[in-house]
C-alpha positions as CSV (number, residue, x, y, z in Angstrom):
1,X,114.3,101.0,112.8
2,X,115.6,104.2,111.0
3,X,117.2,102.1,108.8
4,X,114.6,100.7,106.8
5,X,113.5,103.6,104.4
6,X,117.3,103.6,103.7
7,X,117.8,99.7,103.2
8,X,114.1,99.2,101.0
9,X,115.6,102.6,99.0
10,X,119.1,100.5,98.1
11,X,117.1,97.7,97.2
12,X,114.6,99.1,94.8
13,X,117.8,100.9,93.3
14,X,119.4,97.5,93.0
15,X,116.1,96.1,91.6
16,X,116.2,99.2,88.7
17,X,119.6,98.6,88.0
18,X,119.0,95.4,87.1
19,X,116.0,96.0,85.0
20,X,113.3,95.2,87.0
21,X,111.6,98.4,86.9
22,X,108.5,97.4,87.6
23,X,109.2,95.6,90.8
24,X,111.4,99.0,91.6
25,X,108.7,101.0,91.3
26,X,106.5,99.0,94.0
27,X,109.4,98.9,96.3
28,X,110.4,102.6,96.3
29,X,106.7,103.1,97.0
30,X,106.9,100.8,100.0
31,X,110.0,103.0,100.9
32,X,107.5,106.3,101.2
33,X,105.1,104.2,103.1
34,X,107.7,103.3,105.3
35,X,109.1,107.0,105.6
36,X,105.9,108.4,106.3
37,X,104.9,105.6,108.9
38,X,108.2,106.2,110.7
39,X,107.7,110.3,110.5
40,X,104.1,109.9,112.4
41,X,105.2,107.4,115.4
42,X,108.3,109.7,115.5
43,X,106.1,112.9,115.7
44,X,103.4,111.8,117.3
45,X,105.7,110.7,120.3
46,X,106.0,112.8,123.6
47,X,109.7,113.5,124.7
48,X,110.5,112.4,128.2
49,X,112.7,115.6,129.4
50,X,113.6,115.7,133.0
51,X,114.5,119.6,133.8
């Protein structure tokens, strides 16, 4: 799951590379969507910690 900010980052990359800057743009903005998503289920979660 981590690995999705990471793999819709290479591809928008990829995508600007190759000139499709437009389409880049949208995707890197899906990869902040993504980022933030995965911050609030990941800070919002309780830690199970048996002392």
């Amino acid at each position: 799951m981590m690995s999705l900010p990471f793999f819709t980052a290479t591809v928008a990359m990829v995508m600007g590379w190759c000139g499709l800057r437009a389409a880049a743009a949208w995707v890197g903005l899906l990869t902040v969507v993504v980022t933030l998503a995965l911050f609030a289920t990941h800070a919002t979660s309780s830690i199970n910690i048996a002392l």
